[in-house]
Biopython code that builds the backbone (N, CA, C, O; Angstrom):
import numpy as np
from Bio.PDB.StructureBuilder import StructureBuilder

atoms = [
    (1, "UNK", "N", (31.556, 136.340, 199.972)),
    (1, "UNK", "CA", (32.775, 136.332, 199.160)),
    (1, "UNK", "C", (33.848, 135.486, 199.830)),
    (1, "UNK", "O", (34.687, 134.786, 199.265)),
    (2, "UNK", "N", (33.644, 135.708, 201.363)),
    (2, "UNK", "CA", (34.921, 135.209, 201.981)),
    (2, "UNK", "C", (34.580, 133.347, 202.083)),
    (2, "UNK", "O", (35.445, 132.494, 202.280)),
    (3, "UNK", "N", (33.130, 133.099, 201.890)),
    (3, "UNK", "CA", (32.996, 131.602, 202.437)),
    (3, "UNK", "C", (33.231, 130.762, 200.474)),
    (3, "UNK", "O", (33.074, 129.607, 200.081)),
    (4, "UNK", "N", (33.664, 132.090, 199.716)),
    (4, "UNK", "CA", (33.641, 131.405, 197.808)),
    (4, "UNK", "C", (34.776, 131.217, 197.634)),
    (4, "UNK", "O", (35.178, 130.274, 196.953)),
    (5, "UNK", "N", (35.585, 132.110, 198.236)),
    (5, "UNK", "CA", (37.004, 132.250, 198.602)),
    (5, "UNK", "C", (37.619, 130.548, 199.026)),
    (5, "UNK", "O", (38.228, 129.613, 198.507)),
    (6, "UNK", "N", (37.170, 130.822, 199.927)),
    (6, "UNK", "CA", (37.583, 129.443, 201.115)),
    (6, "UNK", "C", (36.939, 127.735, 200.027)),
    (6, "UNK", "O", (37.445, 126.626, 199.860)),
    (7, "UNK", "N", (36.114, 128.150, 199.719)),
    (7, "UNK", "CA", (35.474, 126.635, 198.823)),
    (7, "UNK", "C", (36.511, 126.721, 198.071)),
    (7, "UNK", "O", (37.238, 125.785, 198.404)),
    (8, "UNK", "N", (37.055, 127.385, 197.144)),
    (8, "UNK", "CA", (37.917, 127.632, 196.167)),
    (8, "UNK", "C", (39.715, 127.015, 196.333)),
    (8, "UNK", "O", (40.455, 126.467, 195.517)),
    (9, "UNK", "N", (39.886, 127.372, 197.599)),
    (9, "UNK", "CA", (40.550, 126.739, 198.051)),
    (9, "UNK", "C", (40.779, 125.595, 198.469)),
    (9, "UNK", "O", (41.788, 124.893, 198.408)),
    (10, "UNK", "N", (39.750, 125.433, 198.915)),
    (10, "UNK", "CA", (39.179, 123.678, 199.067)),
    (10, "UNK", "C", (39.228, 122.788, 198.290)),
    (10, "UNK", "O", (39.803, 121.711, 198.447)),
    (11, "UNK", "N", (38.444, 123.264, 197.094)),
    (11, "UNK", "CA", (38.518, 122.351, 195.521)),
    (11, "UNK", "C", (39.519, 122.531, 195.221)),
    (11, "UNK", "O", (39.665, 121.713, 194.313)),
    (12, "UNK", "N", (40.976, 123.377, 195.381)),
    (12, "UNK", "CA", (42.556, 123.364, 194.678)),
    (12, "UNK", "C", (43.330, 122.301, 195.075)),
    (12, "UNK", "O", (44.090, 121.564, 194.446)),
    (13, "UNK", "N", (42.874, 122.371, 196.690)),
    (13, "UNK", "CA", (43.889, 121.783, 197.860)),
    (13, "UNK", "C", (43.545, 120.277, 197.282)),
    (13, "UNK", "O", (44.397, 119.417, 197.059)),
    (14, "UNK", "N", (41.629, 120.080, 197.014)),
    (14, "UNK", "CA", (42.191, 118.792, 196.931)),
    (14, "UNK", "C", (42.924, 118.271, 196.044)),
    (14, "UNK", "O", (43.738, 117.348, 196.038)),
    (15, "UNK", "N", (42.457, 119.112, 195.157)),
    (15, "UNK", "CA", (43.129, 118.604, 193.506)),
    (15, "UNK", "C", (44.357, 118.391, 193.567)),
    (15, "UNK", "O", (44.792, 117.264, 193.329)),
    (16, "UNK", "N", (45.232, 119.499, 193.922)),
    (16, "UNK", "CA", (46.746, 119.521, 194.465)),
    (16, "UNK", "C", (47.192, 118.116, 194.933)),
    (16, "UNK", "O", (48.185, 117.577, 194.444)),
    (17, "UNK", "N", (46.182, 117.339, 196.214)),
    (17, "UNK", "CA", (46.658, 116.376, 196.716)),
    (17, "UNK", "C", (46.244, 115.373, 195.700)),
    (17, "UNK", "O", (47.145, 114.648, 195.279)),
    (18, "UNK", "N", (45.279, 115.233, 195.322)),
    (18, "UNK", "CA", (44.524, 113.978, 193.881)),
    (18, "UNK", "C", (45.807, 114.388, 193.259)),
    (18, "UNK", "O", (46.396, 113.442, 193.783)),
    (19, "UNK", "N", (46.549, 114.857, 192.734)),
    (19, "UNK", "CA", (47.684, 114.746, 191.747)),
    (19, "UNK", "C", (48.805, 114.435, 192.782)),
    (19, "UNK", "O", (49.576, 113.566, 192.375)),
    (20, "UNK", "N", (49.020, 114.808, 193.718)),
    (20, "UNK", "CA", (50.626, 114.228, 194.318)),
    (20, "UNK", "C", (50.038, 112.549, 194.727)),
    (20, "UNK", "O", (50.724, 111.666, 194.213)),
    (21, "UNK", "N", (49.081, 112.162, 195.421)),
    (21, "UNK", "CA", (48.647, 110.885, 195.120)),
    (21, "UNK", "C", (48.571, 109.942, 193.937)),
    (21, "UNK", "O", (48.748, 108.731, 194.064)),
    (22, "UNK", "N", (48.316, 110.505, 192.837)),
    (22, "UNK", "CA", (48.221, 109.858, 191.588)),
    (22, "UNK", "C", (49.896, 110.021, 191.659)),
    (22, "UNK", "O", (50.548, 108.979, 191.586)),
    (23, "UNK", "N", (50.590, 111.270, 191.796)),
    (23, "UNK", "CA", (52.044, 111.020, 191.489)),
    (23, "UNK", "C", (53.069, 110.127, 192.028)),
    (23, "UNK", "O", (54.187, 109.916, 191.557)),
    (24, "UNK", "N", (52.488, 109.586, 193.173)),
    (24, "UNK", "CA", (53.198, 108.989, 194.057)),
    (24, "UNK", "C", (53.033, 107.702, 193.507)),
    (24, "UNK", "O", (53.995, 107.008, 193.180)),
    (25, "UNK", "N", (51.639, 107.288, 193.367)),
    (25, "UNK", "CA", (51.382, 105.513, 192.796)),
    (25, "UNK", "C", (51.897, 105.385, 191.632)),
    (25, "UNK", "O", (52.510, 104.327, 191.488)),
    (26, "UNK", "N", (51.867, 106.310, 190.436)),
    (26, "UNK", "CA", (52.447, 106.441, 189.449)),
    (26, "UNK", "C", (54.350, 106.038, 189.393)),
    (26, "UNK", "O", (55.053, 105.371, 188.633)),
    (27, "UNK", "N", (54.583, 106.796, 190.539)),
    (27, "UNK", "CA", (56.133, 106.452, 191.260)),
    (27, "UNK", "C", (56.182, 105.196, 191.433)),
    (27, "UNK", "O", (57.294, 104.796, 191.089)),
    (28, "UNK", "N", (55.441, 104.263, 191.845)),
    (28, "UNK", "CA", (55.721, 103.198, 193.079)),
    (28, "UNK", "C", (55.733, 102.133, 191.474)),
    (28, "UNK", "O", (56.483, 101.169, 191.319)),
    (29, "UNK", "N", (54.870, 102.554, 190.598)),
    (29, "UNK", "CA", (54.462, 101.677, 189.665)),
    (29, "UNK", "C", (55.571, 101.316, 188.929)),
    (29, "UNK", "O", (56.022, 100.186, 188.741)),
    (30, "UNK", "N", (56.108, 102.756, 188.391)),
    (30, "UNK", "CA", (57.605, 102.666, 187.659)),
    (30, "UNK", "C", (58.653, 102.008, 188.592)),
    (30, "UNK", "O", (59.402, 101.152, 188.118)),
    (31, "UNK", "N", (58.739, 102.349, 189.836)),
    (31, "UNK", "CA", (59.831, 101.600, 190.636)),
    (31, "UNK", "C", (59.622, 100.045, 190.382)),
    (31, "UNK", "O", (60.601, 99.435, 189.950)),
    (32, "UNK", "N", (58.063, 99.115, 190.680)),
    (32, "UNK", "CA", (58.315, 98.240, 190.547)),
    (32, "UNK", "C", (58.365, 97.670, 189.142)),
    (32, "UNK", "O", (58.547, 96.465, 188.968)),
    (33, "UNK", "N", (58.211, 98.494, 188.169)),
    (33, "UNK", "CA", (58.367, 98.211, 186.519)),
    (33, "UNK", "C", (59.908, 97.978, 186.632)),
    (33, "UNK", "O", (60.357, 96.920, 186.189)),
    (34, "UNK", "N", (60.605, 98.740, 187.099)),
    (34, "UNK", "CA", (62.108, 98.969, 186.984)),
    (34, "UNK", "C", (62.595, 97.599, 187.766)),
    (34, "UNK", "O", (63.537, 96.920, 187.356)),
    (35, "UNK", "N", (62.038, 97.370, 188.623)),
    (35, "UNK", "CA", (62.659, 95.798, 189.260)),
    (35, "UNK", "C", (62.396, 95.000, 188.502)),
    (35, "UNK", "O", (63.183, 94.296, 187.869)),
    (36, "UNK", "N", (61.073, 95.008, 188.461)),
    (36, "UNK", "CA", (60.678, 93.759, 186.960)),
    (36, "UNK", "C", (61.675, 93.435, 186.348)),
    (36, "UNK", "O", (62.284, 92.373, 186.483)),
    (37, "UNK", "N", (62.029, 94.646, 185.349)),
    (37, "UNK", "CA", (63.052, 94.708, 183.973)),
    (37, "UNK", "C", (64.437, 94.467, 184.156)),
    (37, "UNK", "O", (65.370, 94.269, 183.378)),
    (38, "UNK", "N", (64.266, 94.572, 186.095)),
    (38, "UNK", "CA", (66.105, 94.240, 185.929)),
    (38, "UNK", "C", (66.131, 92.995, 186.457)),
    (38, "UNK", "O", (67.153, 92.322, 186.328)),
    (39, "UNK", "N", (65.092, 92.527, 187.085)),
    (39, "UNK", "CA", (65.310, 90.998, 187.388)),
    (39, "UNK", "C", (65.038, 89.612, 186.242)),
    (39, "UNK", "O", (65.317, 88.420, 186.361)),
    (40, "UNK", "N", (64.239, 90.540, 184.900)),
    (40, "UNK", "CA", (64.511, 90.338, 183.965)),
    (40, "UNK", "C", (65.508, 90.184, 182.809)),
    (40, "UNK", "O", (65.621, 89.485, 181.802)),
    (41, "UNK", "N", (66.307, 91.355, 183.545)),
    (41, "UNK", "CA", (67.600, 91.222, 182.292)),
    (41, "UNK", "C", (68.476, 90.546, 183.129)),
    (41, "UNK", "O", (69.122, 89.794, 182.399)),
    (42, "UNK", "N", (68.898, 90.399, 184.482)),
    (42, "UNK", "CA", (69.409, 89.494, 185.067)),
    (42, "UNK", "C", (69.215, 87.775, 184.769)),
    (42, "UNK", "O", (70.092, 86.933, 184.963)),
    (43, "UNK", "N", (68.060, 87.558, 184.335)),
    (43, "UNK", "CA", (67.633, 86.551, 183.906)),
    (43, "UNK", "C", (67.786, 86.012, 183.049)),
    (43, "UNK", "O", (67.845, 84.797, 182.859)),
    (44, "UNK", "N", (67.901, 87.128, 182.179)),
    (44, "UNK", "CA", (68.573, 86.895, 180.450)),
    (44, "UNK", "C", (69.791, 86.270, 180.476)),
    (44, "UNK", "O", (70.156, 85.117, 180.249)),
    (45, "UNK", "N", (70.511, 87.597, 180.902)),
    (45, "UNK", "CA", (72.232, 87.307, 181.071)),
    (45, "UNK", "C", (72.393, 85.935, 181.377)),
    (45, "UNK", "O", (72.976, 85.192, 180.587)),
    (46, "UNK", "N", (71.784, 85.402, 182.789)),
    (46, "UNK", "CA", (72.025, 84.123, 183.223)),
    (46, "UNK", "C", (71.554, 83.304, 182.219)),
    (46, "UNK", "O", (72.333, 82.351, 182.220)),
    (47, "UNK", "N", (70.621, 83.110, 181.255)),
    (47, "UNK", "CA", (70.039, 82.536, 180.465)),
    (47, "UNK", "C", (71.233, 81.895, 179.669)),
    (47, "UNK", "O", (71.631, 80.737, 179.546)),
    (48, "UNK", "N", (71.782, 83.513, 179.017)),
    (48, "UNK", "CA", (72.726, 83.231, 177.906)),
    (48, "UNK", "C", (74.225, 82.723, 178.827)),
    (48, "UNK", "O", (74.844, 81.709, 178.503)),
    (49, "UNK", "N", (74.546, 83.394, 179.706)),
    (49, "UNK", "CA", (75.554, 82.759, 179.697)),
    (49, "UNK", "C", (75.686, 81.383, 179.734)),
    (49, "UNK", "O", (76.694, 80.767, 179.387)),
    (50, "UNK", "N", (74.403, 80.789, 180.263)),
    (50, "UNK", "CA", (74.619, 79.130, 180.891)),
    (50, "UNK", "C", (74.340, 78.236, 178.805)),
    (50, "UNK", "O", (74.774, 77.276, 178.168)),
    (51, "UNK", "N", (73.654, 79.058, 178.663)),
    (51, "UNK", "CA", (73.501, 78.349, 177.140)),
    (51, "UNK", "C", (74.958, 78.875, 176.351)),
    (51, "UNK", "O", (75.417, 78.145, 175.472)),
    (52, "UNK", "N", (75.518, 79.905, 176.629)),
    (52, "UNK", "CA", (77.213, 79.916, 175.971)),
    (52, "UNK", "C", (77.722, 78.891, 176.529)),
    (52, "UNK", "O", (78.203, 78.088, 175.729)),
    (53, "UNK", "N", (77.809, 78.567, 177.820)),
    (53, "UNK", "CA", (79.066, 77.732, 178.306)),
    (53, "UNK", "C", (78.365, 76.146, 177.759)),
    (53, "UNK", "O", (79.145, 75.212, 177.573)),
    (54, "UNK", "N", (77.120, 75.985, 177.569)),
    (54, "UNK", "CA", (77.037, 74.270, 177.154)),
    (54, "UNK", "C", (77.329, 74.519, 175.885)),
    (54, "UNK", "O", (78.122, 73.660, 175.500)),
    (55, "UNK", "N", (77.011, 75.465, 174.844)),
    (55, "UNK", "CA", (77.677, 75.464, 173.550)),
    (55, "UNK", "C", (79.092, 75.215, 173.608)),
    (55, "UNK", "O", (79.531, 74.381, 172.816)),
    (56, "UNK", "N", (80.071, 75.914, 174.581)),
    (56, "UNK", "CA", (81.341, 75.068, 174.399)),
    (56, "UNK", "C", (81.416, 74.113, 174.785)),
    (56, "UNK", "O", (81.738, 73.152, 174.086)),
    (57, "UNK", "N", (81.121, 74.026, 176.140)),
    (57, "UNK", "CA", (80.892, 72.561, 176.195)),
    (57, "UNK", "C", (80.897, 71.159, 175.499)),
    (57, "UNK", "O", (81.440, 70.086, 175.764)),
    (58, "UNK", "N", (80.000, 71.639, 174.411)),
    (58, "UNK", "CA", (79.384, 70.544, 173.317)),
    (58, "UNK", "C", (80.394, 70.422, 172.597)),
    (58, "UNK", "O", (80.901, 69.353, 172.258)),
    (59, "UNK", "N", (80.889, 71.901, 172.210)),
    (59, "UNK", "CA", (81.943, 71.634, 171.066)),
    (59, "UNK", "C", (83.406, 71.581, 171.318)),
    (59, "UNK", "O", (84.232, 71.674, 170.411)),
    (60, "UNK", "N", (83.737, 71.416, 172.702)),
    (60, "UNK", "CA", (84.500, 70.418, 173.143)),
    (60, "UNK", "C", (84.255, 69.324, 173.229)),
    (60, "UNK", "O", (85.250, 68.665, 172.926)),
    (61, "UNK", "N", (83.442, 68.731, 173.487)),
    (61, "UNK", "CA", (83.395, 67.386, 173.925)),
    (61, "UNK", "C", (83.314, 67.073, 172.076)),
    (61, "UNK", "O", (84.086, 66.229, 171.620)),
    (62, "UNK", "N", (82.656, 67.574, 171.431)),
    (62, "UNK", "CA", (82.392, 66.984, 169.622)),
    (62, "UNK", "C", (84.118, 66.913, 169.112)),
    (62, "UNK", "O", (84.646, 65.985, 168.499)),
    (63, "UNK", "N", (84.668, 68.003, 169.509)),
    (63, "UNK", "CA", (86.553, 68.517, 169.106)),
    (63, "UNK", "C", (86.822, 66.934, 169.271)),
    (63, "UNK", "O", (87.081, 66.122, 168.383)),
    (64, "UNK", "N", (86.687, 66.725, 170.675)),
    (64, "UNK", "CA", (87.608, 65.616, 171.129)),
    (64, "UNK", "C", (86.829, 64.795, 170.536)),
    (64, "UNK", "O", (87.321, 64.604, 169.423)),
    (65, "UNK", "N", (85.682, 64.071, 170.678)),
    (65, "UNK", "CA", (85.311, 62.604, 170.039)),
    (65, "UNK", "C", (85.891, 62.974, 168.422)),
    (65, "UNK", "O", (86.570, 62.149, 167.810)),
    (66, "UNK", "N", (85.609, 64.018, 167.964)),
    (66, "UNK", "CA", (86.558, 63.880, 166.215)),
    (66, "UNK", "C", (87.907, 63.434, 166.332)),
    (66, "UNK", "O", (88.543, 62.675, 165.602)),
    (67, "UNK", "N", (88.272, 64.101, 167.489)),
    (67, "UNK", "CA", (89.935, 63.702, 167.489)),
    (67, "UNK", "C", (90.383, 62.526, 167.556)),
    (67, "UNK", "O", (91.204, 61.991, 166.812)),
    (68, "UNK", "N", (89.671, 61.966, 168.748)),
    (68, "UNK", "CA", (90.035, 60.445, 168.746)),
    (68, "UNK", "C", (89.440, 59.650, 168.162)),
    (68, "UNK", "O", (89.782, 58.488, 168.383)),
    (69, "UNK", "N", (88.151, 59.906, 167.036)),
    (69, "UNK", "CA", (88.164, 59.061, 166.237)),
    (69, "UNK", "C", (89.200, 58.984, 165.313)),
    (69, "UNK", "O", (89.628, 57.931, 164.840)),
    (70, "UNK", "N", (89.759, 60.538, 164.958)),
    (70, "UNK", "CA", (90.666, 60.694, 163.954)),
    (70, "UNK", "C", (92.076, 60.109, 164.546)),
    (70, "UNK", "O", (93.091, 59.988, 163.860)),
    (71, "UNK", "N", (92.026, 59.944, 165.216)),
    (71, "UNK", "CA", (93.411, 59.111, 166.005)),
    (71, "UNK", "C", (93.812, 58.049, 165.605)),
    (71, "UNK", "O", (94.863, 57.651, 165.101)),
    (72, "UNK", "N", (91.851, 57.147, 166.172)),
    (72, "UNK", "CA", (92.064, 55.581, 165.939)),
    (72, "UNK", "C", (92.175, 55.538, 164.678)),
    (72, "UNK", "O", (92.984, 54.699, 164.281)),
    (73, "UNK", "N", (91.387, 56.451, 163.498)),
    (73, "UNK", "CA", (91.658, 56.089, 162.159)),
    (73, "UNK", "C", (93.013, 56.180, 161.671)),
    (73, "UNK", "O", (93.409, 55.282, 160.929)),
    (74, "UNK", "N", (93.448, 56.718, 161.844)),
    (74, "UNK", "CA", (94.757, 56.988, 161.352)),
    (74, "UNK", "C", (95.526, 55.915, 160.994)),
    (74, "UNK", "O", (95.892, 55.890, 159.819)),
    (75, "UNK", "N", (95.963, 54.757, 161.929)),
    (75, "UNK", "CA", (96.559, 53.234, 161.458)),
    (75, "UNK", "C", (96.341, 53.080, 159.946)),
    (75, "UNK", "O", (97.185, 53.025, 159.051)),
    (76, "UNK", "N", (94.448, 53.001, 159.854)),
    (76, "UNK", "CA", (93.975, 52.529, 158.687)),
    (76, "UNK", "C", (94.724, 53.210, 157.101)),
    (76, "UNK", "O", (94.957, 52.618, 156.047)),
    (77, "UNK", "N", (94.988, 54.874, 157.540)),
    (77, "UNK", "CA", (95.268, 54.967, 156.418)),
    (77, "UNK", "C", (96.716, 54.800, 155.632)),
    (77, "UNK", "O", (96.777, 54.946, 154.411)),
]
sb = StructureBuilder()
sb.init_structure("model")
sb.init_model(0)
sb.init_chain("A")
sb.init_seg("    ")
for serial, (resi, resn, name, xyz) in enumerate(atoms, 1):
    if name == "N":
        sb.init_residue(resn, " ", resi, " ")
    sb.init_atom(name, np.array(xyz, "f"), 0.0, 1.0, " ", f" {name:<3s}", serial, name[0])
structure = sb.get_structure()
């Protein structure tokens, strides 16, 4: 009884540890999911902001060439 006892314990303990092992890699997995996604959305942000600032960019530089075309035209009319 006492050596069915003791196996019994044996097969828990390991199981016990097979799950805090699986829990732990399971951990490590989400941690590096979570870097992923933020060095990802970091990436974004930078994405968009650099594509906002050439959109003004552009449409400054378009403002002004209208302007001074509309400048030089002006004499004409």
């Amino acid at each position: 009884m006492h050596k069915r006892r003791l196996a019994l314990v044996a097969k828990v303990a390991v199981v016990i540890v097979g799950v805090v092992v699986i829990a732990v890699i399971v951990a490590i997995v989400v941690v590096i999911v979570a870097v992923v996604v933020a060095v990802v959305a970091v990436v974004v942000v930078v994405v968009v902001v650099v594509v906002a600032v050439a959109v003004v960019v552009v449409a400054v530089v378009v403002v002004t060439f209208q302007e001074s075309r509309v400048s030089t035209m002006m004499p004409f009319k």
